[in-house]
C-alpha positions in Angstrom: -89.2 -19.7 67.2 -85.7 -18.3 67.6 -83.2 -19.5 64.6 -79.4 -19.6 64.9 -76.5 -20.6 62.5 -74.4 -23.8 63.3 -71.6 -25.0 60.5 -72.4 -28.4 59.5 -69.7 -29.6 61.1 -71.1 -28.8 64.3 -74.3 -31.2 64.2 -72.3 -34.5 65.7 -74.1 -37.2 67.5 -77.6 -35.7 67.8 -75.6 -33.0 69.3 -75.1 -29.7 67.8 -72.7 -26.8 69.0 -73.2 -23.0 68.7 -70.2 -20.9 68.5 -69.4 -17.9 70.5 -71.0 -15.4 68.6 -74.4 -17.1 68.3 -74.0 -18.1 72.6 -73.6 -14.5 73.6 -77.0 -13.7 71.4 -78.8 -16.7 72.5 -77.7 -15.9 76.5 -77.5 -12.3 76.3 -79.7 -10.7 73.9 -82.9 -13.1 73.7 -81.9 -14.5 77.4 -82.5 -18.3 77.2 -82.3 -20.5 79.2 -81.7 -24.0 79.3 -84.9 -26.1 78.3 -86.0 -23.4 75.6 -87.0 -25.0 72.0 -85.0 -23.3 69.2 -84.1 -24.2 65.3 -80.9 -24.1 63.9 -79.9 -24.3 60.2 -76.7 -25.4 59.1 -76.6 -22.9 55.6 -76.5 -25.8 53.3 -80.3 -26.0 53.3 -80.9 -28.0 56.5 -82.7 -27.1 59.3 -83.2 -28.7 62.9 -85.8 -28.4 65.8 -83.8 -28.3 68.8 -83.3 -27.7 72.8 -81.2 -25.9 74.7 -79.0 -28.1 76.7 -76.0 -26.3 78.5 -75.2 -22.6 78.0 -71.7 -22.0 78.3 -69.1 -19.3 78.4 -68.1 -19.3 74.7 -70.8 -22.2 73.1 -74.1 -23.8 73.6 -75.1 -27.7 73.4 -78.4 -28.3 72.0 -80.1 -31.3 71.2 -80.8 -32.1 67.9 -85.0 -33.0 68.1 -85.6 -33.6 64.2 -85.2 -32.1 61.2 -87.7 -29.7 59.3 -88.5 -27.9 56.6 -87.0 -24.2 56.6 -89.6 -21.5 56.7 -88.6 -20.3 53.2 -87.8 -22.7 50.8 -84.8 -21.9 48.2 -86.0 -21.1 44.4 -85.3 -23.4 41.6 -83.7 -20.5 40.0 -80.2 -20.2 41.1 -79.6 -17.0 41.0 -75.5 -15.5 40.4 -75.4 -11.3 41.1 -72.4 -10.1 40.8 -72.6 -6.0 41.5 -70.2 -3.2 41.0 -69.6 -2.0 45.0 -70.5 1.1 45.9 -70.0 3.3 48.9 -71.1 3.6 52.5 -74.4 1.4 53.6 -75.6 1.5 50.2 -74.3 -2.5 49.4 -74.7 -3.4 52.1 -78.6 -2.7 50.9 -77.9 -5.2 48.2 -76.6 -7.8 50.4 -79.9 -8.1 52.4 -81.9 -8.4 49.5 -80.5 -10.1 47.8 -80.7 -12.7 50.0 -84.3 -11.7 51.2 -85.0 -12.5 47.2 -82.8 -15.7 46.8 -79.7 -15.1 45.2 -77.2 -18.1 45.9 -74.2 -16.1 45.4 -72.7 -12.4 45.4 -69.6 -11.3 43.6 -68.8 -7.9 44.9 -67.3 -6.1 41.3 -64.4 -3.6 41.2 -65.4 -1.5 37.7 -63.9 1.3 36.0 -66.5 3.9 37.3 -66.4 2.3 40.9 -66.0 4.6 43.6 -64.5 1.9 46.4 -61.3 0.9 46.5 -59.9 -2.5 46.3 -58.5 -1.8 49.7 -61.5 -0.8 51.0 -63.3 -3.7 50.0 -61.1 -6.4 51.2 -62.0 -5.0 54.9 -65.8 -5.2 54.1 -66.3 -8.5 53.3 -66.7 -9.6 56.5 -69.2 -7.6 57.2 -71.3 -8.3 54.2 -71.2 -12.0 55.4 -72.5 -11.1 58.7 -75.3 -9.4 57.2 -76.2 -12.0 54.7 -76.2 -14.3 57.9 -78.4 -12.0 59.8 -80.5 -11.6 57.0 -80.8 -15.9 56.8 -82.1 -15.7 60.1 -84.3 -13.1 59.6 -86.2 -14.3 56.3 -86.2 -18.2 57.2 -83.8 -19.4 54.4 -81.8 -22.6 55.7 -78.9 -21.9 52.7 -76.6 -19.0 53.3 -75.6 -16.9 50.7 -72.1 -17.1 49.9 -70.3 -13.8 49.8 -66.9 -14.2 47.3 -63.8 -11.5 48.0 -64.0 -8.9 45.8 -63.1 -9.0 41.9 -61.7 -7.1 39.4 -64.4 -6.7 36.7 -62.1 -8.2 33.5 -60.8 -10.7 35.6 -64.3 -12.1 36.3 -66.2 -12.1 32.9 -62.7 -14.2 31.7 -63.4 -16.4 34.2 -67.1 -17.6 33.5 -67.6 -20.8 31.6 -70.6 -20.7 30.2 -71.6 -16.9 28.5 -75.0 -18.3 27.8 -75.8 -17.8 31.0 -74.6 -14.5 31.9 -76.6 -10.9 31.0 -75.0 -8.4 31.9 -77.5 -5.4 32.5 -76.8 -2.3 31.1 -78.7 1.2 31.1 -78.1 1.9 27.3 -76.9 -0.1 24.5 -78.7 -3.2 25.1 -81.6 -5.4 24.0 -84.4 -7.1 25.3 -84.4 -10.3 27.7 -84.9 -13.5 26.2 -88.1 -15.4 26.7 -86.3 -18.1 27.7 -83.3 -18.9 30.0 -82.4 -22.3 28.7 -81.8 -23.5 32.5 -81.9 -23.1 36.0 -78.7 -21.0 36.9 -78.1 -17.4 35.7 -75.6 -14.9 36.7 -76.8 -11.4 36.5 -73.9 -8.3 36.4 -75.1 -5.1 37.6 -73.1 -1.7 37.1 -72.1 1.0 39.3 -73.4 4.3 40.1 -71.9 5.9 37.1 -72.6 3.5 34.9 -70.9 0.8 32.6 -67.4 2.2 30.3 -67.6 1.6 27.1 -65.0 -0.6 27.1 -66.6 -3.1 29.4 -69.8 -3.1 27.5 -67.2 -4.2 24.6 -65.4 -6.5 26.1 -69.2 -8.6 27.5 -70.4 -8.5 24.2 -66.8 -10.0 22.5 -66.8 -12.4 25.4 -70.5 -13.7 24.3 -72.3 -12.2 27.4 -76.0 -10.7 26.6 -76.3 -7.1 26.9 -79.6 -6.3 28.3 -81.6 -2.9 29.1 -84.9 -2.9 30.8 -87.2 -0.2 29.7 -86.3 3.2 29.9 -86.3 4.2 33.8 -82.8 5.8 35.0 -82.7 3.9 38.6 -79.8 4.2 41.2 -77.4 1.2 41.1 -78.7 0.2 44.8 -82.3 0.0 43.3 -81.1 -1.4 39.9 -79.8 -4.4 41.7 -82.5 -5.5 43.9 -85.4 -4.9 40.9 -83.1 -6.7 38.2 -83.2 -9.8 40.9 -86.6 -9.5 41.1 -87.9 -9.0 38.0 -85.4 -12.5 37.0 -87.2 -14.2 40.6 -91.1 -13.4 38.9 -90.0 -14.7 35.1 -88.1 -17.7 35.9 -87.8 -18.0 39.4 -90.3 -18.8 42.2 -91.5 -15.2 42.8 -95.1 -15.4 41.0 
């Protein structure tokens, strides 16, 4: 069954409306036609069983059928990553899996070793949200992960509430995860490619944060950030 994305504001009447972008893949890519049986999710956890009503130039009318469960349901584990960028197609990497492994949010991280500018990363947002959408579709998830502009490191761990909840992981200089979470919401920082400064492992730990290191293994920042969601997915999360 073919999924597409409609803003909850679009469902009206028993009535849903696709925008442009999701009426050219519907018409030209998968060529549909009027009568075809699709689902469409709204990215706040809902999805519908719907038909095809009129195909038009720039949107679609579908009727809404009923409501279903979405393929994959969401983890009781909400899940916070917030990642140092790094160049070229390498987070854009992250994005996917992280939503392919449940994540609820991304906070794209400017750090002192980061290689992207803040420039740079403003103009890539975008397209990280279009493949987190892409990536909704694909794996079946009816929430969409939400994609936050870009921040500067400092800035960020001053503006969490509740330290308790934060680990920042770190590939020296830290101890080993807890046993226990204490709840259902964790944010999990991950470094870039060269690593933490020492000042920012300083400033976590005077701000509260956990410093953690996992094992000994030297992994690439890419890899780093899709295993550290996993491994948090199979201890407290659904992924077991």
């Amino acid at each position: 069954m073919h999924r597409f994305f409609a803003l909850p504001e679009s469902f009206r009447d028993e009535r849903v409306l696709l925008d442009s972008g999701e009426t050219r893949h519907l018409r030209d890519v998968l060529r549909l036609a009027e009568g075809a049986n699709v689902t469409v999710f709204d990215g706040c956890g809902s999805e519908y069983s719907c038909t095809v009503v009129e195909i038009k130039k720039s949107e679609t009318e579908l009727l809404v059928i009923s409501k279903q469960e979405p393929a994959s349901p969401e983890s009781a584990l909400k899940i916070t990553l917030a990642a140092a960028m790094l160049k070229g197609e390498k987070f854009d990497l992250v994005v996917q899996k992280a939503v392919e492994l449940g994540v609820i949010k991304l906070i794209p991280l400017q750090t002192a070793r980061c290689d992207v500018k803040p420039r740079d990363a403003s103009k890539r947002v975008e397209r990280w949200r279009r493949i987190a959408l892409e990536a909704s579709k694909q794996t079946g998830r009816a929430s969409l992960m939400k994609v936050r502009e870009p921040m500067d490191f400092g800035a960020y761990l001053r503006s969490e509430q509740s330290p308790a909840q934060v680990i920042l992981f770190s590939e020296r200089d830290g101890e080993k995860m807890a046993s226990d979470l204490g709840g259902d919401t964790l944010t999990a920082i991950v470094g870039p490619e060269g690593g933490w400064d020492d000042d920012e492992i300083r400033m976590a730990r005077d701000l509260g944060l956990a410093v953690v290191t996992l094992g000994g293994r030297i992994l690439r920042a890419e890899t780093a950030a899709i295993a550290i969601t996993t491994v948090l997915q199979h201890r407290f999360g659904d992924l077991n």
